[in-house]
N, C-alpha and C positions, 0 to 999 in steps of 0.2 A: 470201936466206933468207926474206923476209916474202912474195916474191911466191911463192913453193912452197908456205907454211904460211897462204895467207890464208884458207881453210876455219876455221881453229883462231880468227881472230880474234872476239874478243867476249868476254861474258861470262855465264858458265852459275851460276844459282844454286842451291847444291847441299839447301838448304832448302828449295823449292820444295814446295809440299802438288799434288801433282796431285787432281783431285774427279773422282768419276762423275756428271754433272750430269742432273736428271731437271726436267722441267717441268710444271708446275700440272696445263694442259692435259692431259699425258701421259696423268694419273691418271681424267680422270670416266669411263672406261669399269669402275673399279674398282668389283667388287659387294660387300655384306658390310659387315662393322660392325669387323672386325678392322681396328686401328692399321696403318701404310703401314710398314714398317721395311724395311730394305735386302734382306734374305732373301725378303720379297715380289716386291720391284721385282726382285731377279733371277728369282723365279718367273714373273712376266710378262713376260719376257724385255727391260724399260729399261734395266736395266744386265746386264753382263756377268757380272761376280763382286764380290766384297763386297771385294778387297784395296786399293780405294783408298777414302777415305769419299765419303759421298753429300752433295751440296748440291743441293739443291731451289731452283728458280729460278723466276720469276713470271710465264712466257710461256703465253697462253691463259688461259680461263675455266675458273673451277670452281662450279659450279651446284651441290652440295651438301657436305653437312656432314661430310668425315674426317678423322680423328686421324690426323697424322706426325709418328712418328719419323725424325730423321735429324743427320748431325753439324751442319751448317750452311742456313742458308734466306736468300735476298735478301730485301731488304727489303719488295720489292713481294710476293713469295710470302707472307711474313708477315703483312700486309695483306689480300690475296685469300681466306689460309684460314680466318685469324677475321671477316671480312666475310661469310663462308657458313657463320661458326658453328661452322666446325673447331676441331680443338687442333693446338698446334704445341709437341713437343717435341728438345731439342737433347740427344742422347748424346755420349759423348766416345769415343774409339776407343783 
């Protein structure tokens, strides 16, 4: 029976938050003064749709100053955006 069913072994956890994850980098092509919120990031085509939340992560430079929106940010993202003067703000979904 275990050697039929060994595909099934493990363990799945069914609390799991999947994120759309977007990167620092991603963003300096961004024009405008308007805050980053996930409705953009889909307009720019970084994420797909807005049905999982968005974390913002710290890979690449950001050379000027914009406000995000998003549900979650690493640590180093955090860093990187008020080191250029940005705002970092945390929505809940």
């Amino acid at each position: 029976m275990i050697k039929r069913l060994a595909e099934k072994r493990g363990f799945t956890n069914i609390f799991r938050i999947e994120y759309s994850i977007v990167n620092v980098g991603d963003l300096v092509k961004h024009e405008g003064n308007e805050p980053i919120t996930p409705s953009v990031l889909v307009k720019a085509g970084l994420i797909k749709n807005t049905k999982h939340p968005v974390k913002i992560l710290g890979g690449g430079d950001l050379g000027k100053a914009l406000s995000f929106k998003a549900h979650k940010f690493s640590l180093t993202a955090r860093k990187k955006i008020e080191k250029a003067g940005g705002e970092v703000e945390e929505i809940s979904k």
